[in-house]
Backbone bond lengths (Angstrom), bond angles and torsions (degrees), N, CA, C in turn:
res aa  C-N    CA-C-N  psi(-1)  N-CA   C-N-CA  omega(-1)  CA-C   N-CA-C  phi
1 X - - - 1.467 - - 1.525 109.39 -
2 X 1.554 119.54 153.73 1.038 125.43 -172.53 1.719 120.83 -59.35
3 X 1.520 133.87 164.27 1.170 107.42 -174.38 1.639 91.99 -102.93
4 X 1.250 147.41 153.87 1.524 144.66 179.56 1.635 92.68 -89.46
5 X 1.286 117.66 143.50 1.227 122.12 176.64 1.825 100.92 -141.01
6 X 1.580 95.00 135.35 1.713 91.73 169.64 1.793 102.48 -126.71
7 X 1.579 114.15 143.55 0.859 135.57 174.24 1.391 131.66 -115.99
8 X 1.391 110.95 111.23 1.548 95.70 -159.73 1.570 118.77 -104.28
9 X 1.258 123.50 136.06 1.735 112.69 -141.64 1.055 126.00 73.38
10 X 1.405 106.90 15.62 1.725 117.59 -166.72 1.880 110.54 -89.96
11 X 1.546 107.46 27.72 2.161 89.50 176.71 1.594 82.53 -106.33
12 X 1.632 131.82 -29.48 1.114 121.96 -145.51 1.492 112.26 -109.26
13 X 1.128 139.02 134.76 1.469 121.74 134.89 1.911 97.13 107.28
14 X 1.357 131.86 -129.95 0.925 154.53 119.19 1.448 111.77 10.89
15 X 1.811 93.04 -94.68 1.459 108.13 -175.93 1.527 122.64 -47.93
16 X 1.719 106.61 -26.77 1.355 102.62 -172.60 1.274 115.02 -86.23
17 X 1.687 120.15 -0.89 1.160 127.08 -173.70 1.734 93.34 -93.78
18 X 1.384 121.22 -39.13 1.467 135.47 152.62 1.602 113.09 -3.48
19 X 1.108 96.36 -73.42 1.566 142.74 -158.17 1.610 98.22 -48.37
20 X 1.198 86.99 -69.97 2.091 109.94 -171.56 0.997 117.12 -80.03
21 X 1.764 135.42 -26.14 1.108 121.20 138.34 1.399 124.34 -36.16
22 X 1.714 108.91 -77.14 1.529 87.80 172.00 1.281 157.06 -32.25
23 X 1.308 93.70 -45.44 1.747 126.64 155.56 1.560 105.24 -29.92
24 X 1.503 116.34 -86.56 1.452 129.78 159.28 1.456 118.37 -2.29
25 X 1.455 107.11 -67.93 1.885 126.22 177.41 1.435 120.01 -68.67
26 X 1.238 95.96 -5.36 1.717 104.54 172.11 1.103 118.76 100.82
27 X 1.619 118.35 5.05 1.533 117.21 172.51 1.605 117.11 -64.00
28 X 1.296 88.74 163.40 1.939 90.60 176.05 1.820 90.61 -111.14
29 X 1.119 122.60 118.02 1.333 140.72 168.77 1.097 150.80 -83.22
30 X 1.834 125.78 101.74 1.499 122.52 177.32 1.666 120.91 -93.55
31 X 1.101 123.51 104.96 1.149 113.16 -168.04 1.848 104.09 -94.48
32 X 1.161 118.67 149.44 1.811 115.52 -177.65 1.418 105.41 -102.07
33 X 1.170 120.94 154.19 1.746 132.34 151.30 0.901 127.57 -136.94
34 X 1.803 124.62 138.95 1.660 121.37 -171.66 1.396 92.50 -76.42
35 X 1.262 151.20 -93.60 1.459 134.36 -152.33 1.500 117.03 -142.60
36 X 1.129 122.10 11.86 1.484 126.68 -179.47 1.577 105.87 -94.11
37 X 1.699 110.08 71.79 1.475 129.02 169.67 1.674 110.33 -43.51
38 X 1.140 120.99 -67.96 1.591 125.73 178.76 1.650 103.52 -33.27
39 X 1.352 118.64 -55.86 1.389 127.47 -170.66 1.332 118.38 -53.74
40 X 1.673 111.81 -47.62 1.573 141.89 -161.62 1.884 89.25 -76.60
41 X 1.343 111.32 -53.30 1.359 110.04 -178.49 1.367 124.94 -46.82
42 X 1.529 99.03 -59.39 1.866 95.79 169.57 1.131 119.54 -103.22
43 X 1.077 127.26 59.61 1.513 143.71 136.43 1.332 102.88 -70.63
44 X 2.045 99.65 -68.74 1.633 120.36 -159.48 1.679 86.55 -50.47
45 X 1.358 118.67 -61.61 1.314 116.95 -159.76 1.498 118.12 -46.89
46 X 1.701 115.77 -38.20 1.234 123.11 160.70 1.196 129.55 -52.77
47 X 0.824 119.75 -59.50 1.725 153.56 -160.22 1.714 110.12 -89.69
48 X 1.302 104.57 -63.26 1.433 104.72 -179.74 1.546 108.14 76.06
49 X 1.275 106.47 25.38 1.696 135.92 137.59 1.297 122.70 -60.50
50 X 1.505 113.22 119.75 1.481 102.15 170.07 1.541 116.05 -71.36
51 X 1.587 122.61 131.96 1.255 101.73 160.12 1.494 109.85 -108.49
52 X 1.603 122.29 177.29 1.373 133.87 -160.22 1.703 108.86 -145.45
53 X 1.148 133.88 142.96 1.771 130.68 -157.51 1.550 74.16 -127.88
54 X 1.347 87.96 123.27 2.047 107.37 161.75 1.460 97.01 -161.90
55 X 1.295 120.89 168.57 1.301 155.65 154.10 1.311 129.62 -89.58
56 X 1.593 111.44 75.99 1.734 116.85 -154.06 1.720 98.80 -60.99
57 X 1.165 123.34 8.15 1.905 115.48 -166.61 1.640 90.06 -118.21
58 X 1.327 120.73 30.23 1.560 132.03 173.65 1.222 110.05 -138.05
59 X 1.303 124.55 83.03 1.480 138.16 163.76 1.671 118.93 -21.84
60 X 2.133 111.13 -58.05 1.542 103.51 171.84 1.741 116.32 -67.23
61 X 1.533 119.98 -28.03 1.582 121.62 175.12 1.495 122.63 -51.32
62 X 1.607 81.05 -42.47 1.810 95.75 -171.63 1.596 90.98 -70.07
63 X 1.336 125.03 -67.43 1.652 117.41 -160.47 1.028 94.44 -30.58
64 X 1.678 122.39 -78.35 1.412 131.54 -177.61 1.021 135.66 0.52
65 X 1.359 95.80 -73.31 1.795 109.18 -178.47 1.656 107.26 -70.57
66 X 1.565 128.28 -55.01 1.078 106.24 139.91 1.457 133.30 19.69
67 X 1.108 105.14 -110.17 1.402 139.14 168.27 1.940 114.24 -17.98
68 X 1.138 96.31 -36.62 1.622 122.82 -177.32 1.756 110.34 -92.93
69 X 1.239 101.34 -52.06 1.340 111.52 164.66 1.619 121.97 -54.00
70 X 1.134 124.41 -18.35 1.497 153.36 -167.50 1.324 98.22 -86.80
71 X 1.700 103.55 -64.26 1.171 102.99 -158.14 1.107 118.84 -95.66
72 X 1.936 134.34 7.45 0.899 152.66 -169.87 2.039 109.51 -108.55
73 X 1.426 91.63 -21.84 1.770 107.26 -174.53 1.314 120.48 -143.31
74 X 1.471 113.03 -8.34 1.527 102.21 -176.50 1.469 122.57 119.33
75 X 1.302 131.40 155.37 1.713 120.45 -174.44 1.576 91.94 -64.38
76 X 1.626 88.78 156.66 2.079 93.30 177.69 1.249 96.11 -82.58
77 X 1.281 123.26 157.67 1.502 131.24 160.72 1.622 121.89 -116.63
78 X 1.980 89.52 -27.44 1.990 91.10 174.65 1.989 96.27 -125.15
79 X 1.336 94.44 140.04 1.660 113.68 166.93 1.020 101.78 -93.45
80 X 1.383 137.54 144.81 1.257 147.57 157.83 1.818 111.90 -122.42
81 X 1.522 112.51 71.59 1.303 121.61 -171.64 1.661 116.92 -58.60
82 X 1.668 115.55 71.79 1.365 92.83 -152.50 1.857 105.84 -134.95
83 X 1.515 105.51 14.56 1.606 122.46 162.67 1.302 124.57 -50.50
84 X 1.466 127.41 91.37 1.603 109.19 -172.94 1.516 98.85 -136.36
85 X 1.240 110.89 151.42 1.839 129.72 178.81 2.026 94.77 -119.91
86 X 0.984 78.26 154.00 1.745 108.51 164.07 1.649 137.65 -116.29
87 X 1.070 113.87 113.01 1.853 96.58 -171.82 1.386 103.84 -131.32
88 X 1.105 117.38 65.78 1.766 141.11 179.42 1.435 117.96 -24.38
89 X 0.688 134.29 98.99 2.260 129.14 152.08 1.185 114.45 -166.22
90 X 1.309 105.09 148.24 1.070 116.20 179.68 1.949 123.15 -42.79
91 X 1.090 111.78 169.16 1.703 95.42 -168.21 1.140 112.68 -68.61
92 X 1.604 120.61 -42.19 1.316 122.25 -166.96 1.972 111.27 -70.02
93 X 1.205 104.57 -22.65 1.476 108.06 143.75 1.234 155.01 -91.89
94 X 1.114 85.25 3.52 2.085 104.73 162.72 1.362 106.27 -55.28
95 X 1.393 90.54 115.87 1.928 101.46 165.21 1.820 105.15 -99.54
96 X 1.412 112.48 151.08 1.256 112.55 -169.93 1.660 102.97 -65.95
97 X 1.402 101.84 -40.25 1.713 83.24 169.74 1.696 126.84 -28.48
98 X 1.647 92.85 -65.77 1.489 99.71 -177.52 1.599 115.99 -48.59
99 X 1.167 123.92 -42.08 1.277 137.86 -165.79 1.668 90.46 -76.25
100 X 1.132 139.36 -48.21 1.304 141.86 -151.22 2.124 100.52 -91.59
101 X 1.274 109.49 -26.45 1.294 85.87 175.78 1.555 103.77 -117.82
102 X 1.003 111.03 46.96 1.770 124.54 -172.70 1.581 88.22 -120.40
103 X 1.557 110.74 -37.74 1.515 100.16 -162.31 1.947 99.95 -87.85
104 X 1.098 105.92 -55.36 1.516 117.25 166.53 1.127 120.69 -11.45
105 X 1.689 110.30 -74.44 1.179 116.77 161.30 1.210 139.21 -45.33
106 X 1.437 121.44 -66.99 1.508 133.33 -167.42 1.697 100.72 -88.37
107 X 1.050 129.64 -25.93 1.822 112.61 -178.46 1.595 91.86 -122.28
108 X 1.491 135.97 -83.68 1.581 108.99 -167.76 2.132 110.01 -60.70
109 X 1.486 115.45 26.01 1.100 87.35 152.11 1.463 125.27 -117.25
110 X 1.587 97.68 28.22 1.522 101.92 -179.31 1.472 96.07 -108.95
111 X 0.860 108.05 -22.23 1.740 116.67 163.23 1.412 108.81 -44.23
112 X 0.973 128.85 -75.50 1.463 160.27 156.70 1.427 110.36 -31.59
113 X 0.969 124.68 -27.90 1.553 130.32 -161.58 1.685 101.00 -99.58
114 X 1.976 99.08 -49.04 1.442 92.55 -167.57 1.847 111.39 -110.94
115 X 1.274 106.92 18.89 1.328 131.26 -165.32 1.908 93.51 -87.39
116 X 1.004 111.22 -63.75 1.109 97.73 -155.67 1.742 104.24 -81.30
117 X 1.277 124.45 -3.16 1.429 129.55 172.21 1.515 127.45 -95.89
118 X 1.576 90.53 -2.97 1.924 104.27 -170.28 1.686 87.33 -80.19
119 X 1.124 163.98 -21.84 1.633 134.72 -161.32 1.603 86.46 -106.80
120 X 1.272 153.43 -33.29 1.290 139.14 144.83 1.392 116.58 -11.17
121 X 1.319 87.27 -69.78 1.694 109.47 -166.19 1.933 92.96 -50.60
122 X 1.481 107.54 -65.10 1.493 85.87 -155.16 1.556 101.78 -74.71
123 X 1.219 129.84 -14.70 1.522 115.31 -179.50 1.923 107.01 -71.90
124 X 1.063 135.75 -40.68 1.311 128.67 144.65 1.403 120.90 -36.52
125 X 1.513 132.60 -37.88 1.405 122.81 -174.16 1.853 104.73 57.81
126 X 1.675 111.30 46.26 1.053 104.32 139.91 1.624 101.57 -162.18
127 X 1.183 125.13 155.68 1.876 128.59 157.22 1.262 109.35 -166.46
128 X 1.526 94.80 153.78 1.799 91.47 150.80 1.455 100.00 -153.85
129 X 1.585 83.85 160.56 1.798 103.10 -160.01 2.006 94.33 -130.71
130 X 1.093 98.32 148.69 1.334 99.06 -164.63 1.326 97.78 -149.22
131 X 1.333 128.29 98.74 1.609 142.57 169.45 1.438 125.30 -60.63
132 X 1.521 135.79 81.50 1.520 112.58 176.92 1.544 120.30 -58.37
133 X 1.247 123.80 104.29 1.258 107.26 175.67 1.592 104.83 -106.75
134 X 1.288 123.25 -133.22 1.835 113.02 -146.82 1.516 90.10 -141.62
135 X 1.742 147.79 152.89 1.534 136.47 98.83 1.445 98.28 -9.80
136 X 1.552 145.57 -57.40 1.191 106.84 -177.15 1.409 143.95 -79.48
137 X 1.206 88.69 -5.77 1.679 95.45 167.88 1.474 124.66 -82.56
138 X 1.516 104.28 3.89 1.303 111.76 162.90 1.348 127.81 -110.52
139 X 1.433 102.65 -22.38 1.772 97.21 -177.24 1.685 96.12 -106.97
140 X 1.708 123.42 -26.74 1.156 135.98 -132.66 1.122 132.41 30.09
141 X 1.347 117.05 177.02 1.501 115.93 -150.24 1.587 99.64 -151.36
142 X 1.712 100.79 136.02 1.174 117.69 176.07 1.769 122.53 -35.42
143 X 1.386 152.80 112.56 1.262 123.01 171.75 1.515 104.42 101.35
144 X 1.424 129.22 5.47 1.168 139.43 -161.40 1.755 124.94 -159.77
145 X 1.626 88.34 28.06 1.607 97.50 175.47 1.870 125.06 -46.44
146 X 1.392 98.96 -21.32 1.575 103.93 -150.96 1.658 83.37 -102.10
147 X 1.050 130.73 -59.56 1.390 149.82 179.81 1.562 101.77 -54.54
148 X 1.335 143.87 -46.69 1.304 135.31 167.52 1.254 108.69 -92.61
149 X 1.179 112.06 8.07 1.985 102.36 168.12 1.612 92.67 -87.92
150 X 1.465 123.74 -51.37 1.594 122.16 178.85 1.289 102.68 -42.15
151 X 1.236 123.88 -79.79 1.398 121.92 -169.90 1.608 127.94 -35.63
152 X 1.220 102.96 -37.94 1.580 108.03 -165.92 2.006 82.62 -86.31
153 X 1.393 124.22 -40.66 1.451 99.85 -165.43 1.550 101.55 -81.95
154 X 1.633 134.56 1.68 1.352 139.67 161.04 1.902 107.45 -52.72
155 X 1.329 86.00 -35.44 1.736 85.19 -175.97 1.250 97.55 -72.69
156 X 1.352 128.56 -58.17 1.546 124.65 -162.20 1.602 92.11 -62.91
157 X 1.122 148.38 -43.06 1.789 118.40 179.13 1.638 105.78 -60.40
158 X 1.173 127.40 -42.77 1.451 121.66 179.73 1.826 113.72 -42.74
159 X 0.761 75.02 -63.53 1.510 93.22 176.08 1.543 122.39 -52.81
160 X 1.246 130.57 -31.30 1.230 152.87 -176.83 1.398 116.39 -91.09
161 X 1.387 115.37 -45.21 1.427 141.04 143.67 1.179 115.70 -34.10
162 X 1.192 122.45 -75.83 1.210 133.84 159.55 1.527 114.18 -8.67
163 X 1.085 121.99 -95.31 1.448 146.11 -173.49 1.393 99.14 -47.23
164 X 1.465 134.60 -73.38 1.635 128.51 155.20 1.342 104.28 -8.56
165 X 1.355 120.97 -74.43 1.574 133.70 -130.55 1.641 92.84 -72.44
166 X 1.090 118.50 -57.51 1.326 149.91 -130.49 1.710 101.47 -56.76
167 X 1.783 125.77 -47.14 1.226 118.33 144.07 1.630 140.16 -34.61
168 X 1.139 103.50 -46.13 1.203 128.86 -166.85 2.137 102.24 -77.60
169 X 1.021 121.05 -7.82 1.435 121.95 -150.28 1.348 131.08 47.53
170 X 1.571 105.09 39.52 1.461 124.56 163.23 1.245 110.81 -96.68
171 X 1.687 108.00 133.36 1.452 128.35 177.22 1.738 112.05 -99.32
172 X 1.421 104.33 143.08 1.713 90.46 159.52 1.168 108.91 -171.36
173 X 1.837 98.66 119.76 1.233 119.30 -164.28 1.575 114.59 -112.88
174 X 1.071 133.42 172.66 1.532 133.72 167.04 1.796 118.39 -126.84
175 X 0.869 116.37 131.54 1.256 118.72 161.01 1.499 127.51 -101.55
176 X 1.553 118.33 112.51 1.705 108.51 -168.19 1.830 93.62 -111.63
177 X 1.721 115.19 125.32 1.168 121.59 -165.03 1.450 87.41 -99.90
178 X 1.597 110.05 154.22 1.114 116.63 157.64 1.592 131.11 -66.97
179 X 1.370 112.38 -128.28 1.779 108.53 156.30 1.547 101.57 -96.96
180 X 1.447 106.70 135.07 1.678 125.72 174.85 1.128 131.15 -140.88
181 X 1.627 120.94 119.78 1.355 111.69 -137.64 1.128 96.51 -103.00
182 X 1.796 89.07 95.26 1.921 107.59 152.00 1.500 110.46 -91.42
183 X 1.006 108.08 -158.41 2.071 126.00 -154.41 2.020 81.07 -82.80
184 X 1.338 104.90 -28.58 2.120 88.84 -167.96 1.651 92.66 -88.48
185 X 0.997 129.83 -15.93 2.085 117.81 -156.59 1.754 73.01 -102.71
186 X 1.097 142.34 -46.22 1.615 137.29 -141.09 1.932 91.15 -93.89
187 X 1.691 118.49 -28.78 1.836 99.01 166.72 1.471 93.48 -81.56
188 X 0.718 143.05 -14.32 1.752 122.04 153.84 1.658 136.95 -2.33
189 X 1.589 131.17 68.80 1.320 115.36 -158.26 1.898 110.39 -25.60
190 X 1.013 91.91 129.67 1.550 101.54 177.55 1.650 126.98 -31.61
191 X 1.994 95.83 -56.39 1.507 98.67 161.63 1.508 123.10 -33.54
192 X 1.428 98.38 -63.99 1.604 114.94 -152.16 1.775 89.58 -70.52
193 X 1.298 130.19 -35.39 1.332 117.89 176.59 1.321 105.97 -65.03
194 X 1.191 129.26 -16.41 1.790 116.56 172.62 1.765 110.51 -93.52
195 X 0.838 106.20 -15.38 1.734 97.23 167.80 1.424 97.37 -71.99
196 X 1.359 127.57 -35.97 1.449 119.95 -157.87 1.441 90.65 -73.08
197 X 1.304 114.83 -61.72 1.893 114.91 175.77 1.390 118.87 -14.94
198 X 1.869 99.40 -76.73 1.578 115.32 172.24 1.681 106.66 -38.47
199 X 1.126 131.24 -36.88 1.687 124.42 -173.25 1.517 115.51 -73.92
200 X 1.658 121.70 -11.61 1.137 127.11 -152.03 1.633 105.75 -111.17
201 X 1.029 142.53 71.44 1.889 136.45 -176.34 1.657 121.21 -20.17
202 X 1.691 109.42 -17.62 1.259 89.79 168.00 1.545 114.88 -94.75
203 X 1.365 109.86 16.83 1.669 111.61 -171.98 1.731 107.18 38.87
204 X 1.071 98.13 71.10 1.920 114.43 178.99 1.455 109.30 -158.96
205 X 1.479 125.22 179.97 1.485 147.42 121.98 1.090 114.09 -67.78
206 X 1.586 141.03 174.78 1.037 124.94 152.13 1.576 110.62 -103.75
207 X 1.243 140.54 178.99 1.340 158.43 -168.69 1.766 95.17 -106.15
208 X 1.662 104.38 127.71 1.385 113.67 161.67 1.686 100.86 -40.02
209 X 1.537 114.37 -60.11 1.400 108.82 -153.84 1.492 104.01 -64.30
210 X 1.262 127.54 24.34 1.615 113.93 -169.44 1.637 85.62 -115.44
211 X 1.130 134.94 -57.71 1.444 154.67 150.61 2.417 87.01 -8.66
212 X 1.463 90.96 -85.51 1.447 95.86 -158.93 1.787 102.76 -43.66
213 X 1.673 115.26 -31.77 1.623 93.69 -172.17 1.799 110.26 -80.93
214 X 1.445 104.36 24.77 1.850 78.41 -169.68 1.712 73.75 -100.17
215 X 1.358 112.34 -27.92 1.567 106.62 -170.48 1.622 122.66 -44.09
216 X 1.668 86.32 -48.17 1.642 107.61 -161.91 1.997 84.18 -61.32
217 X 1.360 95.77 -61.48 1.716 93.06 -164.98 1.693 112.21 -42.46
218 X 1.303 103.06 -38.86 2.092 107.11 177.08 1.286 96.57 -60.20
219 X 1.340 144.73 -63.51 1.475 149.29 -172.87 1.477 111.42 -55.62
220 X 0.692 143.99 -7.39 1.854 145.17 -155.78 1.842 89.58 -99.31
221 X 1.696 109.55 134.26 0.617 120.88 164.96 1.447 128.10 -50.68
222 X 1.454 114.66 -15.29 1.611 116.25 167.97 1.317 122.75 -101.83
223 X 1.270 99.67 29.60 1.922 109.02 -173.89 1.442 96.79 -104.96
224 X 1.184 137.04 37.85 1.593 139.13 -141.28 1.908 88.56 -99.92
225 X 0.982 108.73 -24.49 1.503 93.86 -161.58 1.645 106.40 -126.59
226 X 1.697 110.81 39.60 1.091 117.29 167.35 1.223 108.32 -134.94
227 X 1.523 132.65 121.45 1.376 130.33 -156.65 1.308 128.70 176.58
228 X 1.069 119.64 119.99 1.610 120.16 -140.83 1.743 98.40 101.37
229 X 1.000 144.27 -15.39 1.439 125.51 177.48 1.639 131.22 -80.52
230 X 1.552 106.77 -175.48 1.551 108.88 -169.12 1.367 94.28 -136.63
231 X 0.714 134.89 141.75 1.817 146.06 154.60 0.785 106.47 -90.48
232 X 1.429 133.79 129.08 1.665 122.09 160.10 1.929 97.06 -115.36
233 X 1.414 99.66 133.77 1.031 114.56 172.82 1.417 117.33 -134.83
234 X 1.106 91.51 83.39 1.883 119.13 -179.73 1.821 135.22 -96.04
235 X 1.269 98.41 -5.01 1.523 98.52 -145.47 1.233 136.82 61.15
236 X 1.350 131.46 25.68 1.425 142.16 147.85 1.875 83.07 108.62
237 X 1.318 129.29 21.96 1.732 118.15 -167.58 1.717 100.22 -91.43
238 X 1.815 112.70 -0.42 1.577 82.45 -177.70 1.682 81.75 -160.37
239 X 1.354 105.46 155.88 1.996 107.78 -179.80 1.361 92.71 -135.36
240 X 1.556 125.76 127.29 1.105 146.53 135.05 1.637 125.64 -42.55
């Protein structure tokens, strides 16, 4: 039987490359979107992906939809924790707003994301959960206190997860992408996207679809005994 996979941020960007990999491997697929309906539509229309409108930084939305997703496809078996916003400035201009829906989003919404599917998971005795986190949540990044504080504490649930899961035949891995030229790195003034180039050893961006195969490979029912890990897929721009 098919494995159910949900992806969250999964019509656009990244996630949507997420999405169709899985698709590809034989998953049956829910991908989520915060509010860009036009977008979410022709995906489905492409793809023939369900998509689903929630607010992953809302704990009762997320159960919810969840809940619908369940009952529309089946218990989930793969998380794909991979919804993230940006709200850029420097620190001394960080307004708590920014800081407050930077955190919402990208770390309590993996909370939220894999919270309400983890006692499934272990009463089945199988899952996997797969965190996108950032290069900046590992080296951090200038202008991005709130946004590389998520990331780096995305690793610490992987990791924590992990060790929980790990009886149960729960996996939990992270993937931290380098720069990848989706629709936000590509409005990038052009210049400043070539300094980023020059910083990177493979002299590239990377490709969503390079991102989606480390996913598919963490998700595969034979990835059972790798867990607790990080991929970094950077172009050689940062070593752990």
């Amino acid at each position: 039987m098919a494995r159910v996979a949900l992806v969250t941020g999964g019509s656009r960007g990244i996630g949507a490359a997420i999405s169709k990999a899985l698709q590809a491997q034989g998953c049956v697929v829910a991908a989520t979107y915060a509010g860009n309906d036009e977008a979410a539509a022709k995906f489905t229309a492409e793809t023939g992906i369900k998509t689903y409108k929630w607010n992953v930084g809302d704990y009762d939305e997320s159960a919810a939809g969840i809940a619908k997703v369940e009952a529309d496809l089946g218990p989930i078996d793969i998380v794909v924790a991979n919804a993230g916003i940006t709200r850029d400035a420097m620190f001394h201009r960080m307004t708590p707003q920014q800081w407050k829906e930077v955190i919402d989003t990208n770390l309590t919404g993996v909370f939220n994301t894999v919270h309400p599917v983890w006692n499934g998971m272990r009463d089945r005795k199988f899952g996997r959960v797969v965190v996108i986190s950032s290069i900046n949540g590992q080296k951090g990044q200038a202008g991005q206190v709130n946004y590389a504080a998520t990331k780096a504490g995305d690793l610490g649930i992987v990791k924590s997860l992990a060790q929980e899961g790990a009886r149960f035949g729960i996996t939990a891995n992270a993937v931290c992408p380098g720069y990848i030229a989706t629709e936000m790195v590509m409005a990038i003034d052009e210049s400043v996207r070539e300094k980023i180039i020059k910083g990177i050893p493979a002299g590239r961006l990377g490709e969503p679809e390079e991102i989606a195969r480390c996913v598919a490979f963490l998700a595969a029912d034979d990835a059972g005994f790798i867990n607790g890990s990080t991929i970094a897929a950077n172009g050689a721009q940062f070593f752990v």
